[in-house]
C-alpha angles and dihedrals in degrees: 000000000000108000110212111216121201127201098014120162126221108247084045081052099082093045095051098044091043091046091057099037085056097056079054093205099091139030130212139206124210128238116189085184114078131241111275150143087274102037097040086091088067086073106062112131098025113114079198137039120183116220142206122212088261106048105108112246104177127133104284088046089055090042087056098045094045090046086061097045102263110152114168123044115195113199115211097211148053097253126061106173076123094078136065097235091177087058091052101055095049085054089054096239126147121227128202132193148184100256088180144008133170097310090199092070087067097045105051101050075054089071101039084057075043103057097024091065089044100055093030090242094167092051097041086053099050096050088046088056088059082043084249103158111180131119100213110135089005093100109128128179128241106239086199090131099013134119121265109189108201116193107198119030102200121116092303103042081044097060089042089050091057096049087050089051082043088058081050095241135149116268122217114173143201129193144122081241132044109234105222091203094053087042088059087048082063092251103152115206126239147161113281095248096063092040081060099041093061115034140103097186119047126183128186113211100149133112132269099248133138088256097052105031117119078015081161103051131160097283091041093051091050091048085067124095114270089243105035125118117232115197124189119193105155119060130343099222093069083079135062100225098190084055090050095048095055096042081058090049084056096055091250119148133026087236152343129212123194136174091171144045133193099241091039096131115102089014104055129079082009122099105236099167096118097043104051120218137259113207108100091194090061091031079066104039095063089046096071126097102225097042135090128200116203123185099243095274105133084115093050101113127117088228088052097041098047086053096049094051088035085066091042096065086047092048089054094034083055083044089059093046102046087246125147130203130166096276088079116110103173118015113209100236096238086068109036 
């Protein structure tokens, strides 16, 4: 069987195709476009598509794969609020993630948002590069001794949460469950508003669900210190951009790291420098001084990546069994 893989990107190419080629059962072909209601067609004939976070897998899109006898969609990725998984299931598809992957590759580009907007790196680094060598406006802070507020205290949450107690800082924490590893790291629970409350660090490692989208809201963002730094390296929609962008008009927060961004798709992992863009909210975020836009690439590791499409082939070679793991979203009811 000949997998189809949408939105890969080039460095993620060889892997794939190596990965595949060595399980020896299935081929793929590589896609660099991503899965949406113009490109779907592209699938007929493929009982399986591969997908990145940002393919569109709404119900149009499904109607369209399913149309064309696709039957397995195997999501490259943790998150999946990208996909209709209702519809899927109606269409009898089965759908596959990555329910982990090396938590330490999105930590730790936490910390690196974390500790660029403190000690004004971008900025050092542009003015370097005029052999401009002053220090004015450059002054960062130590957070030896300072808060870090952690919402969402799984693997990741928990790696970022041992970094923090390795920087010797303080650990509030927010989640439905206590993490017994972050409690013996000294992190202390508490409810989100005085997590926020209090800290000077805040991280975001929680999922994209109803119930947390726009987590981070216009109340929630002025409930945060005036100087604190608030990174978000899980999913955009936890916070409410246009809010943000109005609390940082206002000369609130000493920075603000982000690797994603609530209206990403169609922007992110393209190259859209010749064509302009024309989301304002976005237009203004990178405008600001203190902030720092990533592309979503936390994840962006070869130790990451190799697991994630590591888990991938297992996830289609299950497929091909009738086997189900905990990576299965949505079971087509002929192999459940």
């Amino acid at each position: 069987m000949e997998i189809l893989a949408f939105g890969v990107q080039a460095d993620e190419k060889p892997l794939i195709e190596e990965a595949f080629r060595a399980e020896g059962h299935h081929e793929v072909r590589c896609l660099d476009v991503f899965l949406s209601e113009d490109t779907a067609p592209i699938a007929a004939g493929y009982e399986t598509v591969s997908t990145s976070v940002n393919c569109a897998l709404g119900n149009r899109v499904l109607q369209t794969l399913a149309a064309g006898g696709t039957q397995m969609v195997a999501q490259r990725s943790t998150g999946f609020n990208n996909i209709d998984l209702q519809v899927a299931e109606r269409l009898g598809m089965t759908v596959a993630r990555v329910s982990s992957y090396s938590p330490h590759s999105v930590a730790e580009f936490a910390w690196t948002l974390a500790m660029a907007v403190n000690r004004r790196i971008v900025r050092a680094s542009n003015r370097t590069r005029d052999f401009d060598f002053r220090l004015d406006g450059l002054m960062g802070r130590d957070l030896h001794g300072r808060t870090a507020g952690i919402l969402g205290t799984g693997k990741i949450g928990e790696a970022f949460t041992r970094i923090a107690h390795g920087f010797g800082m303080n650990l509030l924490g927010w989640d439905a469950a206590e993490n017994p590893a972050c409690l013996e790291l000294g992190m202390k629970y508490v409810p989100k508003e005085r997590l926020l409350a209090e800290s000077d660090l805040v991280s975001l490692h929680v999922p994209l669900l109803p119930a947390t989208r726009h987590l981070l809201d216009a109340a929630a963002l002025r409930t945060m210190k005036d100087d604190a730094i608030l990174v978000n390296s899980s999913r955009g929609g936890l916070v409410d951009s246009r809010a943000l962008v109005a609390e940082l008009r206002a000369g609130r927060f000493t920075g603000v790291g982000l690797d994603v961004y609530e209206a990403e798709a169609g922007l992110f992992f393209l190259d859209r420098s010749l064509e302009g863009v024309d989301d304002d909210t976005l237009a203004r975020l990178v405008t600001f001084p203190n902030v720092v836009v990533t592309s979503h690439q936390a994840y962006y590791t070869a130790d990451a990546v190799g697991q994630i499409i590591e888990t991938t082939v297992a996830n289609v070679l299950d497929y091909t069994a009738g086997r189900r793991s905990e990576n299965v979203l949505v079971p087509a009811p002929s192999r459940t």
